[in-house]
C-alpha positions as CSV (number, residue, x, y, z in Angstrom):
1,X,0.0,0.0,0.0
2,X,1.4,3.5,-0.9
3,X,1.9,5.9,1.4
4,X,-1.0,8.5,-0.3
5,X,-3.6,5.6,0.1
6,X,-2.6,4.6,3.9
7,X,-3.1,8.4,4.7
8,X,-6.5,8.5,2.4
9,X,-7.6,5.5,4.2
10,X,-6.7,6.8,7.9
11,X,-10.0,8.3,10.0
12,X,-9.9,12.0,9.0
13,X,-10.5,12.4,13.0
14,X,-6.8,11.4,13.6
15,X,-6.3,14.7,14.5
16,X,-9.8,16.9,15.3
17,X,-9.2,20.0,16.5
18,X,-10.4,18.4,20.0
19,X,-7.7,15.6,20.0
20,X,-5.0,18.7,18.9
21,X,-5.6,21.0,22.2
22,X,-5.8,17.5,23.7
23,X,-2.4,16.9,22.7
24,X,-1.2,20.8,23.4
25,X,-2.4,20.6,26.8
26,X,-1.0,17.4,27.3
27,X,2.5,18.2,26.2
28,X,2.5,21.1,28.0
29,X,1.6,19.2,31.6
30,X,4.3,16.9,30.1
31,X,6.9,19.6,29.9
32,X,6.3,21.6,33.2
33,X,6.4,17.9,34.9
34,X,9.6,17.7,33.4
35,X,10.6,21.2,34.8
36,X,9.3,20.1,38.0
37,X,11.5,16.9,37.7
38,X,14.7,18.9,37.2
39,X,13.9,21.2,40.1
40,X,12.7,18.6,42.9
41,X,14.5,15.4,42.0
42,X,17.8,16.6,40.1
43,X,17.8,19.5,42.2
44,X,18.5,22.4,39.2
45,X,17.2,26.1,40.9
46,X,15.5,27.7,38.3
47,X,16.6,31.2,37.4
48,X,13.5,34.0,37.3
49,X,13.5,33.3,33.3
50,X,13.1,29.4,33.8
51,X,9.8,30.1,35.7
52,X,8.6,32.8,33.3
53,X,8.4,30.3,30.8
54,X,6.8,27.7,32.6
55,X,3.8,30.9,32.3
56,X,2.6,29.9,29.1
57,X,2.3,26.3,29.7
58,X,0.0,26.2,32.9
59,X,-1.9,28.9,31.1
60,X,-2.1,26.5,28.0
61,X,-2.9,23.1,30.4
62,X,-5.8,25.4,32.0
63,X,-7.1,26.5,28.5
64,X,-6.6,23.1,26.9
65,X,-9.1,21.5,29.7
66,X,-11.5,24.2,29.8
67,X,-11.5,24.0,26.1
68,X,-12.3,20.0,25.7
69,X,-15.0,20.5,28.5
70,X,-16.4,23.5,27.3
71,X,-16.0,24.1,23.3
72,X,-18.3,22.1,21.7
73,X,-18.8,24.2,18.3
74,X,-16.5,24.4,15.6
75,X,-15.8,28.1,16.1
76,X,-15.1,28.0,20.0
77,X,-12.6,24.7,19.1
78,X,-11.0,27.3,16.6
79,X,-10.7,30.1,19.3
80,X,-9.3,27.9,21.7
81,X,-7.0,26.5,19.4
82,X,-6.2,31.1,18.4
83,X,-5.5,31.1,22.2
84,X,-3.1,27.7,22.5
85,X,-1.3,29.2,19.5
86,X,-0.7,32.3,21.0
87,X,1.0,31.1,24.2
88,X,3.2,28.7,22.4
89,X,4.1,31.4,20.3
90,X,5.0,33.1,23.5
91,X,6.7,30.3,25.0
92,X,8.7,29.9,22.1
93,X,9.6,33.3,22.0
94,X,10.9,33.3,25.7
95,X,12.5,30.0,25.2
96,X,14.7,31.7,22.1
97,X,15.4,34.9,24.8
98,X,16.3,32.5,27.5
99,X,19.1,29.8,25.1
100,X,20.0,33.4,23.6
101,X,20.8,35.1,27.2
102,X,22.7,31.8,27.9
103,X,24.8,31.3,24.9
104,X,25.4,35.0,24.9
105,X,23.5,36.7,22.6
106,X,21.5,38.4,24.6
107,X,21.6,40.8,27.8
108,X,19.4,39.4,30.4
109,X,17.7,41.0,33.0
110,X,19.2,42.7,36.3
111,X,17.6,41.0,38.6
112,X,18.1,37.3,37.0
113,X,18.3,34.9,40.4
114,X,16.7,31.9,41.9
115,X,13.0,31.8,43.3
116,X,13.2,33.2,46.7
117,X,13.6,31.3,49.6
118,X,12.0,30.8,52.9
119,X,11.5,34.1,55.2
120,X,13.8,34.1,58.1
121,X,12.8,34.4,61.4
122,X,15.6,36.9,62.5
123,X,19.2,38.4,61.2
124,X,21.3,35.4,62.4
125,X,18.9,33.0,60.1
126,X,19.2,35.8,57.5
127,X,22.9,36.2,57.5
128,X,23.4,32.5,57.5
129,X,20.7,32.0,54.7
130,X,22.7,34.7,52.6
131,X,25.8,32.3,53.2
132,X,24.2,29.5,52.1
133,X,22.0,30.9,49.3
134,X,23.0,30.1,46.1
135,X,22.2,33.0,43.5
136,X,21.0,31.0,39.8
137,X,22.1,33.4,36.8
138,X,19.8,33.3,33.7
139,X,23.1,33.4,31.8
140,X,24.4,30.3,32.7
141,X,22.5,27.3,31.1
142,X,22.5,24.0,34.4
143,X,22.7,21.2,32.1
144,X,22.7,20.7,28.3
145,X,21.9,17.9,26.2
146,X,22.7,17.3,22.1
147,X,24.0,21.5,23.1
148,X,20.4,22.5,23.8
149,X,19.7,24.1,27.6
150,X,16.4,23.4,29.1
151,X,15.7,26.7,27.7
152,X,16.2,25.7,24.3
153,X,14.5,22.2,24.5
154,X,11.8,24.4,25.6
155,X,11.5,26.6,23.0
156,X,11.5,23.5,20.5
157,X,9.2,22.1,22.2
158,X,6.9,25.4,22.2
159,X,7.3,25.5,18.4
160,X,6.9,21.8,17.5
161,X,3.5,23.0,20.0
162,X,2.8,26.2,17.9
163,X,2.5,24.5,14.4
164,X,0.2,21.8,16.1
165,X,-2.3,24.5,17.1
166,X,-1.8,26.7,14.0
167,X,-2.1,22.7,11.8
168,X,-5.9,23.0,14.1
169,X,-6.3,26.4,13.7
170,X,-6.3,25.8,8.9
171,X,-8.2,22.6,9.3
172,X,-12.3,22.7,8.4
173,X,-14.1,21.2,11.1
């Protein structure tokens, strides 16, 4: 069988615009699990631009669900699908920013550090926290793999994501 007439005979509903922000939202809760994997088990501290991007992707996960409970017509599908695109787009875009500020390209922010910590109860806590604190810099990338940060898988990721909702977004329902 040729390749033309497998895909001719596959169910058009492969891949609805329901089973697409299915898929967005999924890979998105797949990707901030991930995130969440490098920070609590292999015990990477995320700079402030690592948990700017995980912004779009709980944003997308919350869309995605409210979107497969709630869109029913054709048109809100579409708008849901306008909305996934849009973060992706974002994510991507912040993703590119964060790989660039790491490899150089680009100046990051001032304030690039670590999520804050816990409060201390008094100055001997807080001058032996600022001892112990280790300050995370959005310009240096904690692991790598195939030369790609975290950063840069994300924003892969986020695109690979994009063209999946903008695929949705050209499809007739």
């Amino acid at each position: 069988m040729s390749a033309s007439a497998f895909a001719s005979s596959a169910p058009k509903s492969l891949l609805s615009r329901q089973r697409l922000i299915a898929l967005i939202g999924l890979a998105s809760l797949a990707l901030i699990g991930g995130a969440w994997f490098f920070e609590l088990v292999i015990h990477l501290t995320p700079c402030k631009l690592c948990l700017e991007q995980r912004v779009p992707h709980y944003a997308a996960i919350g869309l995605a669900l409210a979107g497969l409970v709630l869109a029913r017509s054709s048109l809100l599908q579409w708008i849901v699908l306008l909305g996934l695109a849009v973060l992706m787009a974002w994510s991507t875009g912040l993703g590119v920013y964060h790989a660039g500020v790491e490899w150089g390209w680009f100046i990051g922010p001032n304030d690039c550090g670590g999520g804050a910590g816990a409060a201390a109860a008094g100055v001997q806590d807080f001058m032996k926290a600022l001892q112990t604190t280790r300050i995370v810099a959005c310009s240096e990338a904690a692991w790598r793999f195939l030369g790609l940060s975290l950063a840069g898988w994300n924003a892969v990721a986020s695109a690979g994501l994009f063209l999946l909702a903008a695929y949705g977004l050209t499809r007739k329902a």
